[in-house]
C-alpha positions in Angstrom: 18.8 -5.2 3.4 16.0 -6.2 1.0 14.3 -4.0 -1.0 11.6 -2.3 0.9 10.2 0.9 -1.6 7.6 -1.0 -3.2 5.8 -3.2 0.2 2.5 -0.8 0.9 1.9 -2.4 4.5 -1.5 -1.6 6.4 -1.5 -1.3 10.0 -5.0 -1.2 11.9 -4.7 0.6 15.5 -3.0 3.6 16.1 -2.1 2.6 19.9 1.4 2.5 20.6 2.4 -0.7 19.2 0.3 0.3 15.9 2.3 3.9 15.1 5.1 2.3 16.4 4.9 -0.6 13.9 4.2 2.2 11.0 6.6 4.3 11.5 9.5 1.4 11.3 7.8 0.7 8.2 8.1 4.2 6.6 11.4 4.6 7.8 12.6 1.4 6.4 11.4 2.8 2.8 7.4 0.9 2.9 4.4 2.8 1.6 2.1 2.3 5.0 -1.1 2.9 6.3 -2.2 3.6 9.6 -6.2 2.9 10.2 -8.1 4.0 13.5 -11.2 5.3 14.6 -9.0 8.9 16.4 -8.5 11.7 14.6 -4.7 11.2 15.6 -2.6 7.9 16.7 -2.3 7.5 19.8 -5.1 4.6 21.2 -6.3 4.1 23.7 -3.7 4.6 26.1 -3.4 8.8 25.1 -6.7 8.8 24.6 -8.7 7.6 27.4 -6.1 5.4 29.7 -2.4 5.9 30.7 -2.3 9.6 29.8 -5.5 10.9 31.2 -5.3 8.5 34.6 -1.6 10.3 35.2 -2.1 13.7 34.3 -5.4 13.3 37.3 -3.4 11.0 39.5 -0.7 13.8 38.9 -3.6 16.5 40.4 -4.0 13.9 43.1 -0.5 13.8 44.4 -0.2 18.0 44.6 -3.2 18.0 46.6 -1.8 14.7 48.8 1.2 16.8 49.0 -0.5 20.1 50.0 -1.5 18.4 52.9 1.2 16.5 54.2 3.1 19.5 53.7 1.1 20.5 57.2 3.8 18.4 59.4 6.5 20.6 58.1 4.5 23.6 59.1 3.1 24.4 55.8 -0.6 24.7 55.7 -3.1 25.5 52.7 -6.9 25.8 52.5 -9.2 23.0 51.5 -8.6 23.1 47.6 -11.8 24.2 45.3 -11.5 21.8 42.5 -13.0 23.3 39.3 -14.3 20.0 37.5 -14.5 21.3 34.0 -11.0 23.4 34.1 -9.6 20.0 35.3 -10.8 18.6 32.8 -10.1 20.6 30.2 -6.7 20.6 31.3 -6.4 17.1 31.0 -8.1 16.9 27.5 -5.4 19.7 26.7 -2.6 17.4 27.9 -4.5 14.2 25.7 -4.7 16.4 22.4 -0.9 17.9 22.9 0.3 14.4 23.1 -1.9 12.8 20.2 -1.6 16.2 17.9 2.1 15.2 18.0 1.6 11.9 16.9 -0.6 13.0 13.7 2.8 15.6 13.2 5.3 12.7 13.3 2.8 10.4 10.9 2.8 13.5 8.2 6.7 13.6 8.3 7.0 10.1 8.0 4.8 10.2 5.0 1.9 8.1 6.7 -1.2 8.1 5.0 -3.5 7.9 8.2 -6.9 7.2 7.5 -9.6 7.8 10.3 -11.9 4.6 10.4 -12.2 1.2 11.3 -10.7 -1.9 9.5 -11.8 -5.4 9.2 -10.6 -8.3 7.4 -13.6 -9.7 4.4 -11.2 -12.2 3.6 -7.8 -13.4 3.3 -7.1 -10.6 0.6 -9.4 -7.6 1.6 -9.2 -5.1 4.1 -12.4 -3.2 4.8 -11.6 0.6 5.7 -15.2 2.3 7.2 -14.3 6.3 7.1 -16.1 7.7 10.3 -19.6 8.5 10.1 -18.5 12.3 8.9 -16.9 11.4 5.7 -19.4 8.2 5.1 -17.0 6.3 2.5 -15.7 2.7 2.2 -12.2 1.9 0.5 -11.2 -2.2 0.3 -7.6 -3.1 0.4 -6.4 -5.8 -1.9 -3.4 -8.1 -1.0 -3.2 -10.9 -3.0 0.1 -11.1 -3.0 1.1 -11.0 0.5 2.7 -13.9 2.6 4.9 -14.1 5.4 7.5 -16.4 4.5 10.1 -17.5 7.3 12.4 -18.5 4.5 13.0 -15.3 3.5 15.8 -13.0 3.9 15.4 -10.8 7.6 15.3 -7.2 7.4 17.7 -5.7 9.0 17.5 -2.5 11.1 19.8 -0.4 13.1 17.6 -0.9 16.3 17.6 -4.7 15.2 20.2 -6.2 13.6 18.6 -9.2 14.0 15.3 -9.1 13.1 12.3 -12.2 12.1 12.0 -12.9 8.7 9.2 -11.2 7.0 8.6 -10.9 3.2 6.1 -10.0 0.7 6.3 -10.1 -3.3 5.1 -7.1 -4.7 3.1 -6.9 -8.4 1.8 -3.6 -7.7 -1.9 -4.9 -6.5 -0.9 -3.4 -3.3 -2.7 -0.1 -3.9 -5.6 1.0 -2.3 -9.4 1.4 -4.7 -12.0 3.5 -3.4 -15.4 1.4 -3.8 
């Protein structure tokens, strides 16, 4: 397997496919960051799609169920649906879920950075902080290429894997502007 401990990689998005792409990374020995605009990874998926829609369309089905239950001689009042405890339930469900995520990025040793990211160029990454922490850091890569020449790396999960590559001089680092 090639060398791995000094590639810093930079992944923007903390959905699913984003943590999952730093966490390979930091358990195959890279320095990586993870950029989005949550306080924890997760995207939008935990935050405001798959998650939320089930944990309601879970509240759905029990009260569906309630009332079919009637043809087996089970019957229940009319439910009173509280809006804000359901919701609050659901945020609960939401933070539990993304909390976790944040937990796995710290023992992975992933520097997670709360902002957005945009390429300037072909060698800069811009990292806006959120509004709270009002701060701007620029990624340099000069270095960076993917190469399909180069040796695969190889992972348990994928002994197989594409070709990626990067030479390293150590201008992978990030500078606070």
């Amino acid at each position: 397997m090639a060398d791995t401990s000094n590639l810093h990689i930079a992944v923007v998005g903390g959905g699913p496919g984003g943590y999952a792409a730093a966490f390979l990374a930091a358990d195959l020995g890279m320095k990586v960051t993870l950029i989005d605009p949550e306080t924890n990874p997760g995207g939008v998926c935990l935050y405001r799609g798959c998650i939320p829609s089930k944990a309601l369309l879970h509240v759905a089905k029990l009260i569906g169920e309630s009332r079919h239950a009637a043809n087996w001689g089970i019957e229940y009042a009319d439910p009173k649906i509280d809006v804000a405890r359901l919701r609050s339930w659901k945020e609960g469900v939401v933070k539990k879920l993304t909390s976790g995520l944040g937990i796995l990025s710290k023992q992975r040793s992933v520097e997670y950075i709360q902002g957005r990211a945009a390429l300037e160029n072909s060698t800069t990454l811009r990292i806006s902080k959120t509004e709270s922490t009002r701060s701007k850091r620029s990624w340099f890569r000069s270095d960076a290429s993917p190469t399909p020449k180069s040796p695969a790396w190889k992972t348990p999960a994928s002994p197989s894997a594409p070709a990626v590559s990067s030479k390293s001089t150590g201008n992978s680092k990030p500078t606070t502007r």
